[in-house]
N, C-alpha and C positions, 0 to 999 in steps of 0.2 A: 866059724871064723875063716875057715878055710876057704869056704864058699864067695866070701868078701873078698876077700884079696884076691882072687880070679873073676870076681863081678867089677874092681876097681882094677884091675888089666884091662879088660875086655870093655871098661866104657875109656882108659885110657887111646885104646889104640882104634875107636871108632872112632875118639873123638879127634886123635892124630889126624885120622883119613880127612873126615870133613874137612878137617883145617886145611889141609893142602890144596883143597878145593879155591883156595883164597888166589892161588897163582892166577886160577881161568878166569875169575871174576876181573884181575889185575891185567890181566891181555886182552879179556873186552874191551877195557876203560882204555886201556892204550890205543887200541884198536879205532876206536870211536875218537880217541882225541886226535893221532893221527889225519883222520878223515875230515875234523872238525876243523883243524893247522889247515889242510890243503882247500879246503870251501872257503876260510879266511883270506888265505894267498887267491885265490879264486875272486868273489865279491868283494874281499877289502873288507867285511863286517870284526874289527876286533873285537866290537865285545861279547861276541861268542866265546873268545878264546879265552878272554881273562875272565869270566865265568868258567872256565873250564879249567883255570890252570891250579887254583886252587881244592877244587873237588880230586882233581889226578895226584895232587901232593898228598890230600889229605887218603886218599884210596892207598897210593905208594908206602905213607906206613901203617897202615891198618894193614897192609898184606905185610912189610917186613915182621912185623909185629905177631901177624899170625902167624907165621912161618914161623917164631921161634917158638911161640906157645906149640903148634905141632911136631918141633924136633923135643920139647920138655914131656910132652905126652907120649911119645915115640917110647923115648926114652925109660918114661916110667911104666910104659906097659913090659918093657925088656928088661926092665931091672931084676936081679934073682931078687926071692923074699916079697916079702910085704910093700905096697905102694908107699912111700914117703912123702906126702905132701905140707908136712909140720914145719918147726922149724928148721928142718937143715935145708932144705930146698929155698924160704925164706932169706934163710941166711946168706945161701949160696947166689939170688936174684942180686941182695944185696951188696956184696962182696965186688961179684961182676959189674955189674949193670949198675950200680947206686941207686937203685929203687928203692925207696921203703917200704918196708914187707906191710900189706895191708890185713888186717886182719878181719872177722866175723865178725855181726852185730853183737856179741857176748865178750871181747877181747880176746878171744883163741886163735890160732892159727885158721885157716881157712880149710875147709873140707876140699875131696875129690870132686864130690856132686858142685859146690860154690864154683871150682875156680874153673870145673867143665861149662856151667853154667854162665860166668862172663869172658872165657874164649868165644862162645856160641853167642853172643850181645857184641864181640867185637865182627863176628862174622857177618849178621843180622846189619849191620852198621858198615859195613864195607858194603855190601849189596846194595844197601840203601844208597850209598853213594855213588854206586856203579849203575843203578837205573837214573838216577837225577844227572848224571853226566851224558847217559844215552838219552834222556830228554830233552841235553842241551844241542846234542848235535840232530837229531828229528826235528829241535824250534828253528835252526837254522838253514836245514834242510828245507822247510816248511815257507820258509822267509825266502829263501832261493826262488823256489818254483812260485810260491802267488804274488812274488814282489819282483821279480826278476833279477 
């Protein structure tokens, strides 16, 4: 049993790290959009930018969002004692945040492995978002140079 509760630390606080990884993805996407703003102001092509303004909203809470799942992971890798991911952690997303506690395909609370598992779907999904932003600003890039 013992061995569990230091295997669900230790995928909490990898799986903190990854998360944080969600900032770099989030100052690419700025990064690119910035550039994308300035080739608009540049050519006058808007609707690069309003293809772009939507995908940086939707990156910007996908990274708030991961940031908190990796301060909740942080957290419960630090906690003394046994991971708690049942319902007080539930109850406490609720309380705060007015989430409704989602639970398993069986109606239990959700596991460590589940909710490690769609942290890392909401990461996969900000990436996702952050290349299809860097392919809006290389289409316009691309539109610049063979269209002048």
């Amino acid at each position: 049993m013992a061995s569990d509760q230091a295997a669900d630390k230790a995928d909490s606080a990898v799986c903190a790290a990854v998360l944080r990884t969600s900032l770099v993805w989030w100052g690419w996407m700025s990064l690119c959009g910035l550039t994308l703003a300035g080739l608009c102001l540049v050519q006058g092509a808007w609707v690069w930018l309003g293809l772009a303004w939507p995908l940086w909203l939707a990156g910007t809470w996908l990274t708030m969002r991961l940031w908190l799942d990796a301060a909740l992971f942080k957290g419960l890798s630090q906690a003394a004692g046994p991971v708690n991911t049942g319902p007080l952690l539930d109850g406490a997303l609720s309380r705060v945040l007015g989430v409704q506690p989602r639970l398993a395909a069986d109606g239990t609370p959700r596991t460590l492995a589940v909710r490690v598992a769609g942290a890392m779907r909401l990461l996969r999904m900000l990436v996702a978002v952050c290349v299809v932003h860097g392919c809006l600003l290389l289409a316009a890039v691309l539109q610049r140079v063979f269209n002048g």
